[in-house]
N, C-alpha and C positions, 0 to 999 in steps of 0.2 A: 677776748675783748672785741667786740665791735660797736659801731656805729647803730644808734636805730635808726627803725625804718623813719623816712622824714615825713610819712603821716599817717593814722592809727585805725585802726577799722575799728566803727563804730563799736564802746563794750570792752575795747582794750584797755588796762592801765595804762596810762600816757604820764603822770606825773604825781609825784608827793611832796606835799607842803604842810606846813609846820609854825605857828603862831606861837610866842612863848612872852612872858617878860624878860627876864635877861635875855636878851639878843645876842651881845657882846661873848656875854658868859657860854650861851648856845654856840657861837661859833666856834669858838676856842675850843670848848669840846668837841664837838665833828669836826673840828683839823686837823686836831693830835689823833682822832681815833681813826678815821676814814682817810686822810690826809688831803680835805675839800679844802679850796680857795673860796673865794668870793665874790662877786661881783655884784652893785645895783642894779635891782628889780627896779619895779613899776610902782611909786611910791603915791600914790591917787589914796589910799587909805592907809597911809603911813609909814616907817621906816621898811624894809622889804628888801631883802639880799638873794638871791641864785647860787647855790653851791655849785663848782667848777671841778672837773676831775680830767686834766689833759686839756681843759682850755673847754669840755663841753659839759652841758647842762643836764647836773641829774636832780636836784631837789630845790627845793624854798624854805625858806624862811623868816617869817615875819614878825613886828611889833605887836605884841597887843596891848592894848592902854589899860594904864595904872588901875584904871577903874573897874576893868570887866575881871572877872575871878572864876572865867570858862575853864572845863576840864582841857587840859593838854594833851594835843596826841596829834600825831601822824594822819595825815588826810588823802585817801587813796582818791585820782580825781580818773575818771574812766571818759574815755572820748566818744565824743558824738559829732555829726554833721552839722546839727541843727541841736542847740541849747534849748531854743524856745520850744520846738514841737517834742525833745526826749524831755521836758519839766512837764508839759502839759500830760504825758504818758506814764511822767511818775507819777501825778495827779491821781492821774484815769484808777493807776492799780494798784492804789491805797497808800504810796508815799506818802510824804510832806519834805514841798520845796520853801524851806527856810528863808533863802536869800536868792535871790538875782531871780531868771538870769539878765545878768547885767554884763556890761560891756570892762573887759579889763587894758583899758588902753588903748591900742593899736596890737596887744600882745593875739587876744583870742575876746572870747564869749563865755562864761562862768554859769555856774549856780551849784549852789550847796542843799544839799538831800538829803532825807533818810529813808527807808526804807520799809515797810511795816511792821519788822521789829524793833525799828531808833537807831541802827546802825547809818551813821551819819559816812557820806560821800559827797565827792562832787563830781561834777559832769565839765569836760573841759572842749568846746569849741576851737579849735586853732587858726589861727593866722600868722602872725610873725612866729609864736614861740608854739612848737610844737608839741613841746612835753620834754619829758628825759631823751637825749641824742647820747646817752652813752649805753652797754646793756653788756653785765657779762664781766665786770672788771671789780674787783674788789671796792666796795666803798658806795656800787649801783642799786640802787631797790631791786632785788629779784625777784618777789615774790608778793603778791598780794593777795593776802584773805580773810574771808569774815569769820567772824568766831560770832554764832547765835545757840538758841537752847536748841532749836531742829529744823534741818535744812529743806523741808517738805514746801511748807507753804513758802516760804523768802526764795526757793527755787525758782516757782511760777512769777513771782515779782519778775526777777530779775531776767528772766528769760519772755517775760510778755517786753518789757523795757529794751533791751539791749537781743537780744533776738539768742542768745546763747543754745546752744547743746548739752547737755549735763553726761557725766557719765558717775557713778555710783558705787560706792562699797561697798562689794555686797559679804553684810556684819551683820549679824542681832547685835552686837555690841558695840559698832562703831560706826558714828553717823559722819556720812565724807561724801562729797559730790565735788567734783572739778567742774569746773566752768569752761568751755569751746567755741573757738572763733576757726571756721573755714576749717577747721579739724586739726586745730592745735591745741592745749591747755595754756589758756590765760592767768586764772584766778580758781581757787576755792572757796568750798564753804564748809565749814566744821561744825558742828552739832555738837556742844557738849551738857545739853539739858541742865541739872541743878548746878553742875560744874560751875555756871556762868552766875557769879552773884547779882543780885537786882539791885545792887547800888551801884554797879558797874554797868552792866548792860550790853547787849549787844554793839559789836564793834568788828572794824577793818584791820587788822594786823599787816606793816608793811616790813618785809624782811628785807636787811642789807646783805652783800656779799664780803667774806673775808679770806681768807687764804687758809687763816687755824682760829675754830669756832672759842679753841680755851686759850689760845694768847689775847683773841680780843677778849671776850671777857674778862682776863687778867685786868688788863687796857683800861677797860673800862672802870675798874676796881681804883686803879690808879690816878685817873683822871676825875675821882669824886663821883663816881655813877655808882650803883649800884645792882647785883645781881639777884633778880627775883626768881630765875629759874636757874640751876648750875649748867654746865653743858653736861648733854645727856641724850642717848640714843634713844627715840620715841617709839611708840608701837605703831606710828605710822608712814613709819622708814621702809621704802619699796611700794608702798602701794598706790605711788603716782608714775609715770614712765621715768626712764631713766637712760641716762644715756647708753649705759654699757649692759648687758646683760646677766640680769639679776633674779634670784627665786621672787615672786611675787609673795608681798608681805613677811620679806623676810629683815626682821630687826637689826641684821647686819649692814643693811643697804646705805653708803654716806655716812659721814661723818655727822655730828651730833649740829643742834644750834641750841640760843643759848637766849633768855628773853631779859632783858636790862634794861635799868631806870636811869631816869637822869633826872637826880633831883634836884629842887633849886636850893641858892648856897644860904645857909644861914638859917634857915627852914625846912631839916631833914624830915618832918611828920608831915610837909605838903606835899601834893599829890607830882607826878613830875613826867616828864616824858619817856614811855615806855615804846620799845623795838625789839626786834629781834638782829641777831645776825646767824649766818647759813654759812655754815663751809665751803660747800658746792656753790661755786661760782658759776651758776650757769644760763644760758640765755633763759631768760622768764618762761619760755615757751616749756619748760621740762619743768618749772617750780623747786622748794626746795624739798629735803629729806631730810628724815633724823627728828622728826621735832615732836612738842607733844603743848595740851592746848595751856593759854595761859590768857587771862581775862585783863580787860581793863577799860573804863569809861570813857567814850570817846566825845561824845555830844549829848542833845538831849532825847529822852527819850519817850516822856510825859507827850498825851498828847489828847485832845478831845474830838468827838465828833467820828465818825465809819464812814465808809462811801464805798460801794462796790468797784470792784475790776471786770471791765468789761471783757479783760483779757485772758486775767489767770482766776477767774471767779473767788479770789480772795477780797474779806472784809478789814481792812486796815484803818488805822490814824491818818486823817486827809487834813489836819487843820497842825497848822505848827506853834508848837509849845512854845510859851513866854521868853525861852531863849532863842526859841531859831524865829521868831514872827518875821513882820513886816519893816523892818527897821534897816538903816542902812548899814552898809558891811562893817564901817569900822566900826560901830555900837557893838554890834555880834562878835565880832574880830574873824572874818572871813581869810583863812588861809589861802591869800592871794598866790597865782600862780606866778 
């Protein structure tokens, strides 16, 4: 368990946030499972709580109003220096910046994005609140990655944007590119082509840490979630680094993880908050192992209008869909950080 670094090189994950209606009900459940506390967020767009682990700051959590009936999920926000000039970059290389960037208090500088295949993120500016300050301790995001149909062209986005290194699988059958900052692995990106349904859409998977991948999903059973994937050794167990010395691409590699809903109460056939959790507790910079891909809708993904990339000469969606437009955060329900 350690401390994070207290400020993020541009491209790193720095923070996950999470927008739900039951709030109450949300917390309750990441107490008992993760064992978070709570604290008040920045409530400028509504109720807003900070999950605590040892008194430091690993996630959010926020209100969404009665009225909006946005998909649920986990919001991977990636830091940048400058909010306004990495929106204007997402612009440039076929994103769509939905919201901001706007000012989130005295905390930092926001905006919320997708990507050129609808895989919705934000971009997080710092000032007071830096992101997650914990890293490595059961209960901490470990792991963030996209799950798209192929990681070829969303590569070039992401690496004209945040300036990234890639290194690659090299599979006919398994499409996998890690994401590098300064010559560590940050993030992935997972290809699983027809795998990924188009009701769902491409999307950021953010994995938590646990001690044992099948008690918390027991946990989770318990506590009214539900399990969409069992715990399970993946085919693509070993073929990220690791810390101890292992056969490369060997199915033995870590212990399993495990991808789990949380649905809302009263209303099992709505759509509900999907995670993962990793055994291997370990600094972000190694990722996790053991896992195998599992889909789910994050944002929007509709979008009109192409605009070239000056950068990665990809042709992408520049205008933002009915849900992410011009409107202010709380209408969208912007997962404040």
């Amino acid at each position: 368990m350690t401390e994070a670094a207290a400020r993020r090189t541009p491209g790193t994950p720095c923070w996950v946030s999470l927008i739900v209606h039951g709030l109450h009900t949300t917390q309750n459940f990441y107490a008992e499972l993760f064992g978070w506390e709570f604290a008040p967020g920045p409530e400028q767009l509504g109720p807003y709580v900070r999950a605590l682990l040892d008194g430091k700051e690993v996630a959010g959590i926020g209100q969404l109003p009665p009225d909006r009936h946005l998909p649920i999920a986990w919001t991977t926000y990636l830091a940048t220096d400058d909010a306004d000039l990495t929106a204007e970059t997402i612009r440039a290389c076929g994103g769509t910046v939905g919201v901001g960037p706007l000012d989130a208090g005295e905390a930092g500088r926001l905006a919320i994005a997708s990507d050129p295949g609808g895989a919705v993120f934000g971009i997080w500016q710092a000032a007071r609140h830096v992101g997650t300050t914990l890293a490595g301790a059961p209960g901490t995001p470990v792991w963030n990655e996209l799950m798209t149909r192929e990681t070829s062209t969303v590569a070039k986005f992401y690496q004209a944007v945040f300036g990234y290194e890639t290194e690659a699988v090299v599979s006919a059958d398994f499409d996998y590119q890690t994401l590098h900052l300064d010559g560590s692995p940050v993030a992935s990106l997972h290809g699983v082509g027809h795998a990924l349904p188009r009701d769902r859409g491409p999307h950021w998977m953010t994995y938590f840490a646990v001690d044992d991948t099948d008690e918390a999903a027991q946990h989770v059973v318990e506590l009214g979630g539900h399990i969409l994937q069992p715990p399970g050794r993946g085919p693509a167990a070993g073929w990220r680094r690791s810390p101890t010395p292992r056969a490369r691409r060997s199915p033995s590699c870590g212990r399993p993880s495990a991808d789990a809903h949380l649905g809302r109460p009263g209303s099992p056939a709505a759509p509900g908050v999907r995670f993962r959790v990793n055994f291997r507790h370990l600094p972000a910079r190694h990722g996790p192992v053991g896992k195998t891909p599992r889909s789910r809708s994050i944002g929007p993904t509709a979008a009109t209008g192409r605009s070239p990339c000056t950068s990665c000469s990809s042709r992408a969606p520049s205008t933002a869909s009915p849900s992410a437009c011009r409107q202010s955060s709380r209408t969208t329900g912007t997962p404040w950080p």
